[in-house]
VEXDREN-2710 file (C-alpha; in Angstrom, 1 decimal):
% VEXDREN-2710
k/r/px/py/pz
1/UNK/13.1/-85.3/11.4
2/UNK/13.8/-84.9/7.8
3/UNK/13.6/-87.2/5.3
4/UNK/17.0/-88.7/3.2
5/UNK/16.2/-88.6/-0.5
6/UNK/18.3/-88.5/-3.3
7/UNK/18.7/-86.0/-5.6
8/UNK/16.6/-84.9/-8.6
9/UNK/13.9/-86.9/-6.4
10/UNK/10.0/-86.4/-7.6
11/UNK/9.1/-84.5/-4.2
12/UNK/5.4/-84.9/-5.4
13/UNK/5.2/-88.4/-4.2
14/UNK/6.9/-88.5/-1.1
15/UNK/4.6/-88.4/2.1
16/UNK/6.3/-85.0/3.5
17/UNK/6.1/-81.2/3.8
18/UNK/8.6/-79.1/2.2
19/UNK/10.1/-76.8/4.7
20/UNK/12.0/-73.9/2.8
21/UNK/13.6/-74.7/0.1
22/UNK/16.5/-77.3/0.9
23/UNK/14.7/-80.3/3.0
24/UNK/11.7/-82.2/3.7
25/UNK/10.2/-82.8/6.7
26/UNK/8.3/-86.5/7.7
27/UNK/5.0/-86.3/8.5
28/UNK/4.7/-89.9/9.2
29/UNK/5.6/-92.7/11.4
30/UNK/6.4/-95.4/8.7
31/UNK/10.4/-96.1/8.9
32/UNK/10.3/-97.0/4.8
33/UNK/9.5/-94.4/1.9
34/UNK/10.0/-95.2/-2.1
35/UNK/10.7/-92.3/-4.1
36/UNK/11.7/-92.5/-7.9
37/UNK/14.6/-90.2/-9.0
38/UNK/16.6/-89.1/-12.2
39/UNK/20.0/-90.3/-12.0
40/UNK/22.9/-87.6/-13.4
41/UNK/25.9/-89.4/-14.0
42/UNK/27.8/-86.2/-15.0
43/UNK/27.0/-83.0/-13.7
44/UNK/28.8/-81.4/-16.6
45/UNK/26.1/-82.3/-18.9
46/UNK/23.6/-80.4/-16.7
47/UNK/26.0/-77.4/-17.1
48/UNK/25.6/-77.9/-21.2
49/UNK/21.6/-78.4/-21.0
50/UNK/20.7/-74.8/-18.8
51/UNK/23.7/-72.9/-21.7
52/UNK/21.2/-74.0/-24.6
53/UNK/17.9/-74.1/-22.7
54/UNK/16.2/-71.0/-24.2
55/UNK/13.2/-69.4/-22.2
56/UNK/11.5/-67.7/-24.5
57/UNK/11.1/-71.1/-27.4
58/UNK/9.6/-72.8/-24.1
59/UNK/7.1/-70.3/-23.4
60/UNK/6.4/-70.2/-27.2
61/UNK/5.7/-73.8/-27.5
62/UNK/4.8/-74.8/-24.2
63/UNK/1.9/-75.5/-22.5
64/UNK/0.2/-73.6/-19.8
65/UNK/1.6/-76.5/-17.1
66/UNK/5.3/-75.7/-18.3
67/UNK/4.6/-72.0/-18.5
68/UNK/3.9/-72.2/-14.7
69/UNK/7.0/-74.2/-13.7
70/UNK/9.3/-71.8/-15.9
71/UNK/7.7/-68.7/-14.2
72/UNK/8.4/-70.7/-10.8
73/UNK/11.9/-71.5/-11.8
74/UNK/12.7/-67.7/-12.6
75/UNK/10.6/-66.4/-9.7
76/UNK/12.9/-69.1/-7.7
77/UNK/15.8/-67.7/-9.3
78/UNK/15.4/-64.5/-7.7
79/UNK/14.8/-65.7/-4.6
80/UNK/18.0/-67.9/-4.9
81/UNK/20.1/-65.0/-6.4
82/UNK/18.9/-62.5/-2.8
83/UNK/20.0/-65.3/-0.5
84/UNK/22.4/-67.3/-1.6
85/UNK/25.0/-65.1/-2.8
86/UNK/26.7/-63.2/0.6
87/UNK/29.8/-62.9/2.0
88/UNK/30.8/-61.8/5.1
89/UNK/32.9/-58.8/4.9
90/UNK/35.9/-60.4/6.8
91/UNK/35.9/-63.7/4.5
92/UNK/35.5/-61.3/1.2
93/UNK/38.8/-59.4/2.2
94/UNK/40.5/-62.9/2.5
95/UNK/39.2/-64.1/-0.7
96/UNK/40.6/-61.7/-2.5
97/UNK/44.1/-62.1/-0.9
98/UNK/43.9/-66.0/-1.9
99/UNK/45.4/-67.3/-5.0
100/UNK/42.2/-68.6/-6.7
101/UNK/41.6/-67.2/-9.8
102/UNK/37.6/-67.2/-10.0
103/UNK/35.0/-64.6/-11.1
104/UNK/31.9/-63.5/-12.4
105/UNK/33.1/-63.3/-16.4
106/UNK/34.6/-67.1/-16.1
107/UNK/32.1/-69.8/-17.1
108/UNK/30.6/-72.1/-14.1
109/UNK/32.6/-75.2/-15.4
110/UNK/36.3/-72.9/-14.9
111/UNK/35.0/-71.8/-11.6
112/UNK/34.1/-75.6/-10.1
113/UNK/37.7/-76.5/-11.7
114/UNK/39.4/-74.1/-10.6
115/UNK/38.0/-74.0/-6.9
116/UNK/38.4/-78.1/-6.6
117/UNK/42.2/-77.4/-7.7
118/UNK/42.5/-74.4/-5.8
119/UNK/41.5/-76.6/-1.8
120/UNK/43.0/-79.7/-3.2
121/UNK/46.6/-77.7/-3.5
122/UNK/46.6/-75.6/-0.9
123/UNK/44.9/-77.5/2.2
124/UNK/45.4/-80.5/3.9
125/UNK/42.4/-83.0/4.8
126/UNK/42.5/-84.4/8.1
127/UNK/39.9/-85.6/10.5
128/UNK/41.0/-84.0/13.7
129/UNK/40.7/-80.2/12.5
130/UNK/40.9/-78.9/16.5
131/UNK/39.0/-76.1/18.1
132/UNK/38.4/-72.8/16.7
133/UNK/40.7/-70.6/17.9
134/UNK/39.2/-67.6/20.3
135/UNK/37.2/-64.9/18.4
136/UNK/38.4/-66.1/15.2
137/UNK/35.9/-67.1/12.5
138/UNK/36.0/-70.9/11.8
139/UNK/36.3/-70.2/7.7
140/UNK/38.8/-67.3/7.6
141/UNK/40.8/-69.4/10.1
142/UNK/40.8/-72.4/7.6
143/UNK/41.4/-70.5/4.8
144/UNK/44.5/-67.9/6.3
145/UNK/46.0/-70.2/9.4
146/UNK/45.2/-73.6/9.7
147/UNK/44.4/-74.4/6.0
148/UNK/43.8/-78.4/7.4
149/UNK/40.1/-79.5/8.1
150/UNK/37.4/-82.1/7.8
151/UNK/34.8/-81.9/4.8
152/UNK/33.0/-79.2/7.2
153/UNK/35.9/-76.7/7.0
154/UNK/36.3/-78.0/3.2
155/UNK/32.5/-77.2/2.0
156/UNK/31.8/-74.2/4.1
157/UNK/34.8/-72.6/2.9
158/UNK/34.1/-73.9/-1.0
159/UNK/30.7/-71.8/-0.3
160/UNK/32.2/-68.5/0.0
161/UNK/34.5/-68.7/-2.5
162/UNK/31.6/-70.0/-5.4
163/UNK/29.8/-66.9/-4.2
164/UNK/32.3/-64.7/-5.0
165/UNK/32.4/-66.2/-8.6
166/UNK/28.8/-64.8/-8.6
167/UNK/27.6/-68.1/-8.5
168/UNK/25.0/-69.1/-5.7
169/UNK/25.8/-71.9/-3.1
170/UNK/25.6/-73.3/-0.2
171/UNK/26.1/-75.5/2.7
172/UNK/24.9/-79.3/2.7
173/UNK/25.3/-81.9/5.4
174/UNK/24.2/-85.8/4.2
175/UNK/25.8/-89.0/3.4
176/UNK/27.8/-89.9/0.3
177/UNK/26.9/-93.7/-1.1
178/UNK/30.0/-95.0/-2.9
179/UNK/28.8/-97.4/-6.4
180/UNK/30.3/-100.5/-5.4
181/UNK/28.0/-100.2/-1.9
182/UNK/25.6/-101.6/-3.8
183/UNK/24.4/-104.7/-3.8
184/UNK/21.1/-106.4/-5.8
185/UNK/19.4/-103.0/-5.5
186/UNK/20.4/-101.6/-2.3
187/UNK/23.1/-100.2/-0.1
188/UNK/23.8/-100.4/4.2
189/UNK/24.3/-97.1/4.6
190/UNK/26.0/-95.9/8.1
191/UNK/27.4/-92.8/9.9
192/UNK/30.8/-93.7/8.0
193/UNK/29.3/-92.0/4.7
194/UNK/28.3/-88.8/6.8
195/UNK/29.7/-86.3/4.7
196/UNK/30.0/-82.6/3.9
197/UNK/29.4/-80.7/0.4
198/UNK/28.5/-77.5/-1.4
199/UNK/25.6/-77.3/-3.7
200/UNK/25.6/-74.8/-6.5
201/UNK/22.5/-73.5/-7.9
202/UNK/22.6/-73.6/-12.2
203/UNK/19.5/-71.5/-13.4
204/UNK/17.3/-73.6/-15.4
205/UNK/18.0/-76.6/-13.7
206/UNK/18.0/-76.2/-9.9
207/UNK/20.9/-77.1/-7.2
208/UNK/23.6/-79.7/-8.3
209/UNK/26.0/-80.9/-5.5
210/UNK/29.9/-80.0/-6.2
211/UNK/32.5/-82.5/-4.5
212/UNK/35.2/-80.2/-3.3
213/UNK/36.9/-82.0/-0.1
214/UNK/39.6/-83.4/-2.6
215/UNK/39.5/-87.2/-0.9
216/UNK/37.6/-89.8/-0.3
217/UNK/35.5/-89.5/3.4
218/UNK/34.0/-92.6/4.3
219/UNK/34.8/-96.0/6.6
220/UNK/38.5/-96.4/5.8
221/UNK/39.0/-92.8/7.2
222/UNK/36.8/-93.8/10.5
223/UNK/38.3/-96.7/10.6
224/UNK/41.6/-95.6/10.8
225/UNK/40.9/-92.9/13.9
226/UNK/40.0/-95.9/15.7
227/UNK/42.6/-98.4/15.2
228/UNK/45.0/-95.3/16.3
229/UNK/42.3/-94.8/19.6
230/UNK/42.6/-97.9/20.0
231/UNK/46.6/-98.2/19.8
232/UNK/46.7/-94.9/21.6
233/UNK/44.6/-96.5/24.9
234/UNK/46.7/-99.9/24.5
235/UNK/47.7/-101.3/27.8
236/UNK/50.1/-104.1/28.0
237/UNK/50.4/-104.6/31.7
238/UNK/54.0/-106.2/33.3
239/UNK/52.7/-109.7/34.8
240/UNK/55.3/-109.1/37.5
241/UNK/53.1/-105.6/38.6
242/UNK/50.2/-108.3/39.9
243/UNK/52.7/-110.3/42.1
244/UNK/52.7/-107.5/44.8
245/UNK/52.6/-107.0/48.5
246/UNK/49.2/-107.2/49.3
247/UNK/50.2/-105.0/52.3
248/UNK/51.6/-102.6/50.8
249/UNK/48.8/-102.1/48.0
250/UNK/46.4/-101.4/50.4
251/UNK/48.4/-99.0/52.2
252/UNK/48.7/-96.8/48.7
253/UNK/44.7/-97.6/48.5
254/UNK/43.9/-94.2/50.1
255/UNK/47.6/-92.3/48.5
256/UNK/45.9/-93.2/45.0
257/UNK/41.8/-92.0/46.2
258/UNK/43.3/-88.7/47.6
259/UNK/45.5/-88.1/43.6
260/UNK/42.4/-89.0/42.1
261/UNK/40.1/-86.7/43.9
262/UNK/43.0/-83.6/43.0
263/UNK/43.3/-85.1/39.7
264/UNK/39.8/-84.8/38.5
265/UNK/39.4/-81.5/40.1
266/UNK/42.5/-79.9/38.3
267/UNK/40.8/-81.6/35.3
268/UNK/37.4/-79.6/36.5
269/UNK/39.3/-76.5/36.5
270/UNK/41.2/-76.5/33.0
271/UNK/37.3/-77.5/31.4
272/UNK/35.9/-75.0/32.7
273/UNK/38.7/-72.1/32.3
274/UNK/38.7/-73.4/28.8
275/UNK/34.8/-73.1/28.7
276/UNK/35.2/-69.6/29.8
277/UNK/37.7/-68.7/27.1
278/UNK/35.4/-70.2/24.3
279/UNK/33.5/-67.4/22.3
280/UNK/29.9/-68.1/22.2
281/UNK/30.0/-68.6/18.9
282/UNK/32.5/-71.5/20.0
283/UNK/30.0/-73.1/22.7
284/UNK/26.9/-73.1/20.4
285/UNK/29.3/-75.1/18.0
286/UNK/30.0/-77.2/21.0
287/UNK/26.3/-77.5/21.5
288/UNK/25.4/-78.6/17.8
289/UNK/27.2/-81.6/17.9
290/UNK/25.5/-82.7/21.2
291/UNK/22.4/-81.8/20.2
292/UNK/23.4/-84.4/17.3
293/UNK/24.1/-86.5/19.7
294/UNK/20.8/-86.8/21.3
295/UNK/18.8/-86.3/18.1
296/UNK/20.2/-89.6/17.3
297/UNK/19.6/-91.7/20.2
298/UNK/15.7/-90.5/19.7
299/UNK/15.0/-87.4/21.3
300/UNK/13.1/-84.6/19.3
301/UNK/11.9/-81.3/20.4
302/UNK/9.2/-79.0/19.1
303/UNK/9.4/-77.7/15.5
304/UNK/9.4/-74.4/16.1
305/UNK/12.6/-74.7/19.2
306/UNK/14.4/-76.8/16.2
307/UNK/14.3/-73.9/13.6
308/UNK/15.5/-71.4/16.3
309/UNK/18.0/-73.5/17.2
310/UNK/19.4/-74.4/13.9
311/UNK/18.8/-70.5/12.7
312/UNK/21.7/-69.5/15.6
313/UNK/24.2/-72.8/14.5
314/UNK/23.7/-71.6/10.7
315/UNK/24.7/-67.5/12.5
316/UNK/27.7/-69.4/13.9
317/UNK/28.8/-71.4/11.4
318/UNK/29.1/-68.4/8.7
319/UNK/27.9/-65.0/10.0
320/UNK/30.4/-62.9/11.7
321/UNK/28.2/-61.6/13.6
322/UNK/28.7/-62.2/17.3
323/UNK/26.6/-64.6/19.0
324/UNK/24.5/-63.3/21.9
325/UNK/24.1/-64.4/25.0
326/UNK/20.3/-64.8/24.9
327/UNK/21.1/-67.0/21.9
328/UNK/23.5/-68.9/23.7
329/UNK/20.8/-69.6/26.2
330/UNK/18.2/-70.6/23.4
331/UNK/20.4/-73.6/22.1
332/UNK/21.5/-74.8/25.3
333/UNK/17.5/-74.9/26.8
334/UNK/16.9/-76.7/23.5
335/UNK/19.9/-79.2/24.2
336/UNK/18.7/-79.6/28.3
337/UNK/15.3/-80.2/26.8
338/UNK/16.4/-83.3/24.4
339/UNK/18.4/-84.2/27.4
340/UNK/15.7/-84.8/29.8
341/UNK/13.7/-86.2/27.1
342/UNK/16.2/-88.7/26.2
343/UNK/16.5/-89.9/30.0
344/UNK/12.8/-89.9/30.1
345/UNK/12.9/-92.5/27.3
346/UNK/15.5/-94.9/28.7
347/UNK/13.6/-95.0/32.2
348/UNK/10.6/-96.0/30.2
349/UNK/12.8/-98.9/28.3
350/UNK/14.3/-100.1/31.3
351/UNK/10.8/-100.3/32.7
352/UNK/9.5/-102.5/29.6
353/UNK/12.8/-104.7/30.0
END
């Protein structure tokens, strides 16, 4: 699993390994870490510090320590600059059909501005985005068709468009801690700050998160999609339904088993027609977020089926490259795996009880 830190964290004292570039494994079975962290208030002034941070007065005056981490930062920058900056063809051609004015001679602060403005005007938040429609890709679809979506459809689609300002980004998945959560030092965090953002890179200074949803996410949102469950399932039964014949209610006991048994095998049929229309781009989607599922409640696979697995969601998510069947497979033996796993665990609780 990887650890939550926040950002501008000192990595150097925190009891995990760095995997890539964007998270940091545990490699321990303590449930508590401390990590100490710079705390940016405004991300503007970051913007300000890498315009007047001159390279070569720092290697003139520096010592050999900061001449290392200034060549790592520019050998890092290339890196950054061959990976971070691509755009499916399909999504590029929609770009430049859109109405938001960004590009590479604008400064980074226009760009952010105008991008924020750009999703804020022309797409509508909501927390019951729907299903991708059939071979369409999830981001062009946001951005041409249904232009409403969750913070997912929001941040993914904010990546593409910094990219095409020249300016490298990318996806981030985490949870956003409002200030006044805190209290005498700390704050309960829960899946109701499970949020969606973009992170830009700003040479000099590393990757800075961009808010770009254009609303607050959080527990009123959450809690509102379950008071409207809940009014949705409301049953207020008729007292005079339970004064009945208690003849006649047994003889519509065997009416009602034979409507059920049709009932939930016409339901059986539209799944899995509607499982057959999916793309597989569509079902590995379908897979991630059971495979969340099960990652929380415990279960954990082998590193090296984990990066496999979350190599094809990343393919689906913003490549528009078709998903393969073999790759289909992959991700859903990685999903029965955590399942039997996770059964495995409860038999053994329910033993201990």
């Amino acid at each position: 699993s990887f650890l939550l830190i926040p950002y501008f964290s000192d990595a150097s004292r925190i009891n995990g390994n760095v995997a890539g570039d964007s998270v940091i494994e545990r490699n321990t079975a303590d449930t508590e870490y401390t990590t100490s962290y710079s705390q940016i208030k405004n991300n503007k002034n970051l913007l300000d510090i890498s315009q007047r941070f001159d390279v070569m007065s720092v290697l003139k005056n520096a010592g050999e320590l900061e001449k290392n981490y200034v060549r790592s930062m520019q050998e890092y920058g290339t890196y950054v600059q061959q990976n971070y900056l691509e755009i499916p063809e399909e999504i590029k051609k929609t770009i430049k059909q859109l109405s938001c004015h960004v590009n590479k001679e604008n400064s980074i602060l226009y760009n952010i501005e105008e991008i924020q403005k750009f999703l804020k005007n022309n797409y509508q938040y909501t927390y019951r985005p729907g299903l991708t429609g059939q071979d369409k890709d999830p981001v062009n679809e946001f951005l041409t068709e249904r232009k409403r979506g969750f913070c997912t459809q929001f941040a993914s689609a904010a990546v593409f468009l910094f990219r095409e300002a020249g300016i490298p980004a990318r996806y981030v998945e985490g949870y956003k801690i409002r200030a006044d959560q805190w209290r005498l030092g700390k704050a309960q965090v829960t899946d109701y700050e499970a949020h969606a953002w973009t992170e830009i890179y700003i040479e000099h200074i590393g990757w800075i998160p961009v808010e770009v949803t254009g609303r607050d996410t959080g527990e009123s949102v959450y809690k509102h999609v379950e008071q409207e469950e809940k009014q949705r399932n409301a049953i207020v039964p008729n007292k005079k339904q339970f004064v009945t014949n208690v003849k006649k209610m047994f003889q519509m006991i065997p009416i009602v088993i034979i409507l059920a048994v049709i009932f939930a095998f016409i339901k059986l049929l539209q799944k899995k027609r509607k499982w057959n229309q999916m793309t597989n781009k569509e079902k590995v989607l379908f897979y991630e977020k059971q495979l969340e599922k099960y990652a929380e409640n415990g279960a954990k696979s082998r590193n090296n089926s984990n990066s496999m697995t979350s190599e094809i969601i990343e393919k689906a998510r913003y490549s528009n490259k078709d998903i393969t069947r073999h790759e289909l497979n992959l991700v859903k033996r990685h999903l029965d795996l955590l399942k039997r796993k996770n059964r495995n665990v409860t038999k053994i609780l329910t033993k201990l009880k």
